[in-house]
C-alpha positions in Angstrom: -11.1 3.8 29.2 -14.2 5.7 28.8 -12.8 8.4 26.8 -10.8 6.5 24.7 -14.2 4.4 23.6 -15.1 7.9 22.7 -12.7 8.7 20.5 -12.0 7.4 16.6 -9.4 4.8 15.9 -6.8 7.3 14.5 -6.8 9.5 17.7 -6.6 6.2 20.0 -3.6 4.9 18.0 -1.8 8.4 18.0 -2.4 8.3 21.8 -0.6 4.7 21.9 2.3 5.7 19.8 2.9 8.5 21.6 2.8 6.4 24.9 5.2 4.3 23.9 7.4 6.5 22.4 7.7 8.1 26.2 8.1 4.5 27.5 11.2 4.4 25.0 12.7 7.7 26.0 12.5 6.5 29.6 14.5 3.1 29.0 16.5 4.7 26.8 17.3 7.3 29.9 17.6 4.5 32.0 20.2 3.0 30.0 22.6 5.0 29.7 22.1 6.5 33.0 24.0 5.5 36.2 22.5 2.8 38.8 22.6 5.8 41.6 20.5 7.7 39.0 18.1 5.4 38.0 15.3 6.4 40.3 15.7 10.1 39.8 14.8 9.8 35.7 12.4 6.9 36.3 9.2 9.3 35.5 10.2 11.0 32.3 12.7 12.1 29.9 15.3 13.8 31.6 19.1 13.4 32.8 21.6 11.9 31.0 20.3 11.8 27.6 19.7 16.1 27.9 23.3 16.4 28.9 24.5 14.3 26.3 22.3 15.1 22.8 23.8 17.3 20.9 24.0 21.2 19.9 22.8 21.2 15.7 22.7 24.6 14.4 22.9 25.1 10.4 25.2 27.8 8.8 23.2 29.4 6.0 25.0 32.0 3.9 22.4 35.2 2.7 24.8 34.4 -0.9 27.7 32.4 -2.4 30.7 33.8 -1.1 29.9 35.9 2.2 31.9 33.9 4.5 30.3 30.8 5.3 33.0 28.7 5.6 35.2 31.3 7.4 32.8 32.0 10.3 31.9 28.0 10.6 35.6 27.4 11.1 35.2 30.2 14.0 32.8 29.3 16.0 34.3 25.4 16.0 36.9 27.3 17.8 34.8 28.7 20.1 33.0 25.6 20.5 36.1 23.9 21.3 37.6 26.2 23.1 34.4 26.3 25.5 35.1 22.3 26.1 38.4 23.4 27.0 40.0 20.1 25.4 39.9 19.7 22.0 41.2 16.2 22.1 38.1 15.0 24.3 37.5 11.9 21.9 40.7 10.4 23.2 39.2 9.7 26.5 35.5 9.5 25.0 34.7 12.8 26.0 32.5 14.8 23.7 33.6 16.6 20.5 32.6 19.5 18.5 32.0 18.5 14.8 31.3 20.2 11.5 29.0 18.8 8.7 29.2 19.6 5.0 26.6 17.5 3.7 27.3 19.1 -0.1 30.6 20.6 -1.2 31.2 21.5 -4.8 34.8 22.4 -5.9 37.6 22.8 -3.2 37.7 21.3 0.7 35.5 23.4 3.4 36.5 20.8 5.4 39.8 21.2 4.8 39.6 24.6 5.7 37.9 23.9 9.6 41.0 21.2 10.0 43.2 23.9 9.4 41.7 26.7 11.4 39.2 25.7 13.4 41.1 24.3 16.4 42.0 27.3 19.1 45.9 27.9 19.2 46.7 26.1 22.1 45.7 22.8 21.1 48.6 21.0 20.4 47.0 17.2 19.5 44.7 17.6 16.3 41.4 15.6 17.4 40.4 12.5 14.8 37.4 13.1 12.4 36.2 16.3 13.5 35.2 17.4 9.9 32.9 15.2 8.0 31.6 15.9 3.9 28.8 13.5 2.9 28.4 14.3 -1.0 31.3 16.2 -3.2 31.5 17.2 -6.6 34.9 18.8 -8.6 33.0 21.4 -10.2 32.3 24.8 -8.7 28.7 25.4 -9.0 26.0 24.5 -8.0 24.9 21.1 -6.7 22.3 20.7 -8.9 24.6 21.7 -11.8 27.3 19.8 -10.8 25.9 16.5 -10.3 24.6 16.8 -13.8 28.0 17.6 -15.6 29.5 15.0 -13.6 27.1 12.4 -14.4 27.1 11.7 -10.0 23.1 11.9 -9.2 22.5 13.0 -5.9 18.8 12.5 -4.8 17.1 14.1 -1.5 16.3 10.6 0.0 20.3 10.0 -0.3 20.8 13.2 1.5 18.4 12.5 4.3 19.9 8.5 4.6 23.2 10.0 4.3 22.7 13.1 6.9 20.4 10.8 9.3 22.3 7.9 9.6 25.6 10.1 10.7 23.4 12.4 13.4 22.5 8.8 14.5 26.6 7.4 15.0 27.4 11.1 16.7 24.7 11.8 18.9 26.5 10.0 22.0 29.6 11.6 21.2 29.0 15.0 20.1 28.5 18.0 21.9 27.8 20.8 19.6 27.0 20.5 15.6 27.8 22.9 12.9 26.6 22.0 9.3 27.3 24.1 6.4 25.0 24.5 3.3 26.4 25.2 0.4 25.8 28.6 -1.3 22.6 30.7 -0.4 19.2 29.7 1.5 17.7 28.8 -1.9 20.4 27.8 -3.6 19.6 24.7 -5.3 20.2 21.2 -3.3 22.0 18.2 -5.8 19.6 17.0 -8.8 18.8 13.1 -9.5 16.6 11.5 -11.8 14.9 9.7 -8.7 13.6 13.8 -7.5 10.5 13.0 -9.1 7.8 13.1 -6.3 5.8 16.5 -5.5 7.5 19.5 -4.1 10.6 19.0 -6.6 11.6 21.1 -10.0 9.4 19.5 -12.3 11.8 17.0 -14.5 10.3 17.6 -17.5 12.8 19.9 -18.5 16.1 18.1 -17.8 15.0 14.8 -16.0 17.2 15.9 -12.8 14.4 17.3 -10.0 15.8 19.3 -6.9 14.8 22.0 -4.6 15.9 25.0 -2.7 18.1 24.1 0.4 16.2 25.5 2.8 13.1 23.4 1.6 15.4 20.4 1.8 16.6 20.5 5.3 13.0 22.1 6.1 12.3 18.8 7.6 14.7 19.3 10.7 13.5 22.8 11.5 12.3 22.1 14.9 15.5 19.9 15.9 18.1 22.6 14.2 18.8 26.2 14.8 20.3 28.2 11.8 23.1 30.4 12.0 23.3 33.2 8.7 26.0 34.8 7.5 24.5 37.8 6.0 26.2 40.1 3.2 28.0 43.0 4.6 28.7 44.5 0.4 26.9 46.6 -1.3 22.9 45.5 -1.8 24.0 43.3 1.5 21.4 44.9 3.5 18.6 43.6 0.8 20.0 40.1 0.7 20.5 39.2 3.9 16.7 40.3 4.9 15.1 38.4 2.2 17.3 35.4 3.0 16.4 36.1 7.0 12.4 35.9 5.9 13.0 32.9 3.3 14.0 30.8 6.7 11.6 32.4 9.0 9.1 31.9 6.6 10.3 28.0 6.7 9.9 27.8 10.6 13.6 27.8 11.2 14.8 29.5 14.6 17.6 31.8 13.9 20.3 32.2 16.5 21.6 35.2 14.8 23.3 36.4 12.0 27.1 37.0 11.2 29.1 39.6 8.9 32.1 40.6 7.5 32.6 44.2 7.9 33.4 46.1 4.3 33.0 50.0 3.9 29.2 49.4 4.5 28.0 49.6 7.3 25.2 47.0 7.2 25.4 45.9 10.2 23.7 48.8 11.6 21.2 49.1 9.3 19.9 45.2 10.1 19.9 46.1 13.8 17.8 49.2 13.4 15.6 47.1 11.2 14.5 44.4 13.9 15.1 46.9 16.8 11.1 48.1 16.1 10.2 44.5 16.3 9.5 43.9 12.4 6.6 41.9 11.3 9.2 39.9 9.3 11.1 39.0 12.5 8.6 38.9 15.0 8.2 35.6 15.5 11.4 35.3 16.9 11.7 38.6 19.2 13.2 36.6 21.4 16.3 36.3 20.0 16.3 40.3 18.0 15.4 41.7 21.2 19.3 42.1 22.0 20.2 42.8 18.3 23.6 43.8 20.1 24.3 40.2 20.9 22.5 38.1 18.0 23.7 40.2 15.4 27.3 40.6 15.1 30.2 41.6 12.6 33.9 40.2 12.2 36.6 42.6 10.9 37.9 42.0 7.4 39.8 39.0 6.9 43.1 39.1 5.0 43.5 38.8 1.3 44.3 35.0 0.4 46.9 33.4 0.5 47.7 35.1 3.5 47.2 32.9 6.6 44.3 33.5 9.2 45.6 32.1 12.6 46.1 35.9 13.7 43.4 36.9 12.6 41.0 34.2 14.4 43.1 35.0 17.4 42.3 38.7 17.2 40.5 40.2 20.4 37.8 41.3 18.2 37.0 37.8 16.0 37.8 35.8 19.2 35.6 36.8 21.8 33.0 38.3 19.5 32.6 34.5 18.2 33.0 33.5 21.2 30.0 35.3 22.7 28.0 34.9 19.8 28.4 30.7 20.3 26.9 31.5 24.0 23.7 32.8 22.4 23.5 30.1 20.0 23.4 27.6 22.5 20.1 29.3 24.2 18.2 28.2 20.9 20.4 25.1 19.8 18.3 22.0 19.6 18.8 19.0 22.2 17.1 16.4 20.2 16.6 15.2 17.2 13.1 13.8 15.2 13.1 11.1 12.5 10.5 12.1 10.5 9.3 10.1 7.3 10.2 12.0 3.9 7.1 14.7 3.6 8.1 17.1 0.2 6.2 20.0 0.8 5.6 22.0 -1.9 6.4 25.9 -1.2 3.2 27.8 -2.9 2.6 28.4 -6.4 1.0 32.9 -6.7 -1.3 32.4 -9.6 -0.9 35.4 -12.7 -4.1 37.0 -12.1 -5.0 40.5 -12.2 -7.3 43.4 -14.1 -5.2 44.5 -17.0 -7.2 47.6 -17.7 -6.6 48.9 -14.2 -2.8 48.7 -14.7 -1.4 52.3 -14.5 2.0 51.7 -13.3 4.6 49.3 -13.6 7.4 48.8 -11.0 10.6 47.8 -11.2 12.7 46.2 -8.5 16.2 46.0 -9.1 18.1 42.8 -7.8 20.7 42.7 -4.9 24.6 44.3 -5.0 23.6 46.8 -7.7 24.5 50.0 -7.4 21.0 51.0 -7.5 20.6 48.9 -3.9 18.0 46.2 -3.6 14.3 46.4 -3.1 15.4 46.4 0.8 17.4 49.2 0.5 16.2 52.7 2.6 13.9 54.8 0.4 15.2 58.8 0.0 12.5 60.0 2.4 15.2 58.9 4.7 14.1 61.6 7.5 13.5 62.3 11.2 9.6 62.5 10.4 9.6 59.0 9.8 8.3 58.0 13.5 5.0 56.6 12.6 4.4 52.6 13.4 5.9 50.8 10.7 9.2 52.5 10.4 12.7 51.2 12.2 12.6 52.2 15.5 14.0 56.0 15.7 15.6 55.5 18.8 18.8 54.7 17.3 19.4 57.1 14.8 16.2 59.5 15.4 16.4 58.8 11.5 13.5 56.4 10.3 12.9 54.4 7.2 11.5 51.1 5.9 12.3 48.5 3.0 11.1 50.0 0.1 9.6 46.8 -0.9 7.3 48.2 2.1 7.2 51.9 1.4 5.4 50.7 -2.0 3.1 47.8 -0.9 -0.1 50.1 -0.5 0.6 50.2 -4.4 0.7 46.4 -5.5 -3.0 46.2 -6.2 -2.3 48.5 -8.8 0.9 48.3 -9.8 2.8 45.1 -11.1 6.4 44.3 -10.3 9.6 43.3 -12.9 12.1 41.9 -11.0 15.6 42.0 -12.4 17.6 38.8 -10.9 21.0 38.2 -10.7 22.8 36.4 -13.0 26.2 35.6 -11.0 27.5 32.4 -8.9 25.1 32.7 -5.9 22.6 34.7 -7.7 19.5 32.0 -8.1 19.3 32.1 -4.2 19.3 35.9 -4.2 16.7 36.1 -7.1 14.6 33.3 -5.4 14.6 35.2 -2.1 13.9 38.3 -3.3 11.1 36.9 -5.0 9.7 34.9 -2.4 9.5 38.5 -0.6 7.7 40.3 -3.5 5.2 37.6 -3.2 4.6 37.6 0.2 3.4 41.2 0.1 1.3 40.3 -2.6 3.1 42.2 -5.3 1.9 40.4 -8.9 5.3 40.0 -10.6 5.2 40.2 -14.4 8.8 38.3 -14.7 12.7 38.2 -14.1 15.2 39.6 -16.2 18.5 38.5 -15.7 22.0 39.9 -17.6 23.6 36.7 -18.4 27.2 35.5 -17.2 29.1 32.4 -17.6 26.4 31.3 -14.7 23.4 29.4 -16.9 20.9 30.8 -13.5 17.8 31.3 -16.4 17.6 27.8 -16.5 17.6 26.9 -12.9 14.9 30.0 -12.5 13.1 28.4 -15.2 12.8 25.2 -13.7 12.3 26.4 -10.4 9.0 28.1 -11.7 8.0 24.9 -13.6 6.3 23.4 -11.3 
């Protein structure tokens, strides 16, 4: 009593609400706990309610069309597979369930019904697949719920998504939710996205934000799972979408690839073998690069069908491993917090124009030039000192050359050409977001235009 005299009337009342929040947990543990039970959870939260809250992990893609949806339907197989009986909810058991909260153009869902049960389940299980918001087009949310006239605004999302983790927490096991497109790809667009932290609508009316700043908000309840790029200027996307989330306090589980003729798989494991500032936050889980960062062999061409393929040796049990790891990071609880918008950071112009003597230029991802990730041509064994991927696996050193030239940003400025396909405003938004962080001043973005209006959304992104 004493000490709470002492202290002001916020801290006393945070102290009560957190007391009772306890007292809740523990009645809540209570009730759906056995009689026999009872006595053994009486003192905290414990028990029952940690063995039946649920696995969430997000699926993030490092770009439109890396295999998202293809390596969500996987690991519901190895999720379901690791229940051993897919048709739990019959007997209310627990299920595994997937979560597209937007889908624009085409069924994802339909794609996990029809793959994402293991071969030898004969009895389809009932609503295992759920979408919460869909447009026809195939584009982007924010896009898309413009031309369709069908506002989607972030406090729908958040009702939407909240109020079905809410129904499924007592019968789901494991969670996978799939974004749509790339980390920053933009969420869907309303009139009501008005409040701080959201494209400024004074351009079109419509406000949204990045994904990743839209499901920011479940960070600490949610682990992510990314699906890198294994093309060409992969290696530069996937690393600037790896630091967008990190730099978002998500924990990543791991990241996921589709082999091609690049081998980029290796070239991410050398880069987080040496324990890069980028990743260190989570050396935990890049300290066995071998098991957190995987590849998957290359599907076949559509239409042919997958079922081999998933049941391949080498998609099987790699998935199947790679779900083991997940659930060492997978939250077991879930926070309703209110709605914060946070806004990201705003780098003001600023610099000394008459000490400018060079100007650099950064190209975009999937160029044939490489991105501003890609290894610099001093590619050789010298490069041993402390800041250089870890030689030990190649005896071969280098670093992103958006580090190789960072003792120059004082003095040099940066153009950044962007990328002007489907998927592109994430990778142009990451990449920036990277520039900035190692205080590069970037002059602008130059984009090649397409059939993909990404000027705009860049434009508004900037706006506010």
């Amino acid at each position: 009593p004493l000490k709470m005299r002492s202290m002001n009337a916020p801290v006393r009342m945070a102290m009560r609400i957190s007391k009772t929040m306890c007292l809740q947990r523990v009645a809540a543990s209570r009730a759906f706990s056995s009689p026999s039970s009872q006595s053994a959870r009486s003192y905290g939260y414990s028990g029952i309610l940690d063995q039946q809250s649920t696995r969430r992990h997000f699926i993030f893609g490092a770009n439109t069309d890396v295999g998202k949806t293809l390596v969500s339907a996987g690991l519901m197989r190895a999720s379901l597979a690791e229940v051993n009986d897919a048709t739990a909810d019959a007997d209310g058991g627990r299920r595994v369930h997937y979560l597209k909260p937007l889908q624009c153009g085409g069924s994802d869902d339909g794609f996990v019904v029809k793959y994402g049960l293991p071969s030898a389940t004969t009895t389809k299980p009932q609503n295992m697949t759920t979408t919460l918001f869909s447009w026809d087009s195939f584009t982007s949310p924010h896009v898309a719920a413009r031309i369709e006239n069908k506002p989607v605004s972030d406090d729908e999302v958040h009702a939407r998504f909240q109020q079905f983790l809410r129904e499924r927490s007592c019968d789901t096991s494991t969670l996978w939710i799939e974004t749509a497109g790339g980390v920053l790809s933009p969420s869907s667009s309303s009139p009501e996205n008005v409040v701080d932290g959201h494209v400024d609508s004074s351009m079109t009316r419509w406000g949204w934000i990045p994904q990743s700043d839209l499901y920011k908000k479940y960070a600490a309840d949610a682990s992510v799972v990314l699906v890198g790029d294994g093309r060409l200027g992969g290696i530069s996307a996937t690393l600037s979408a790896l630091e967008s989330l990190l730099s978002r306090d998500f924990t990543v589980d791991g990241i996921v690839l589709l082999e091609t003729e690049f081998d980029n798989r290796s070239a991410l494991r050398e880069y987080v073998s040496w324990n890069a500032p980028a990743v260190r936050k989570q050396e935990d889980v890049f300290s066995t690069y071998e098991s957190s960062i995987i590849s998957l062999p290359t599907p076949p061409p559509e239409p042919e069908p997958l079922f081999e393929w998933y049941d391949k040796p080498e998609v099987k049990d790699c998935l199947a491993a790679f779900n083991t790891t997940c659930q060492k990071f997978g939250s077991r609880g879930m926070v309703w917090p209110e709605v914060n918008w946070v806004k990201a950071y705003s780098t003001p112009h600023t610099r000394n124009v008459h000490t400018r003597t060079v100007l650099a230029i950064t190209s975009m991802v999937s160029t044939p030039c490489g991105g501003f990730y890609r290894s610099h041509a001093m590619h050789i064994p010298e490069n041993v000192v402390d800041g250089h991927v870890d030689s030990s696996m190649t005896r071969w050193g280098w670093i992103p050359q958006s580090d190789l030239y960072k003792k120059y940003a004082a003095d040099a400025s940066v153009v950044l050409v962007g990328d002007g396909r489907l998927g592109g405003i994430s990778a142009t938004l990451s990449a920036l977001e990277s520039l900035l962080s190692r205080d590069f001043t970037v002059d602008g973005i130059v984009l090649l235009e397409t059939e993909f209006d990404n000027r705009s959304a860049l434009r508004e992104y900037v706006s506010w």
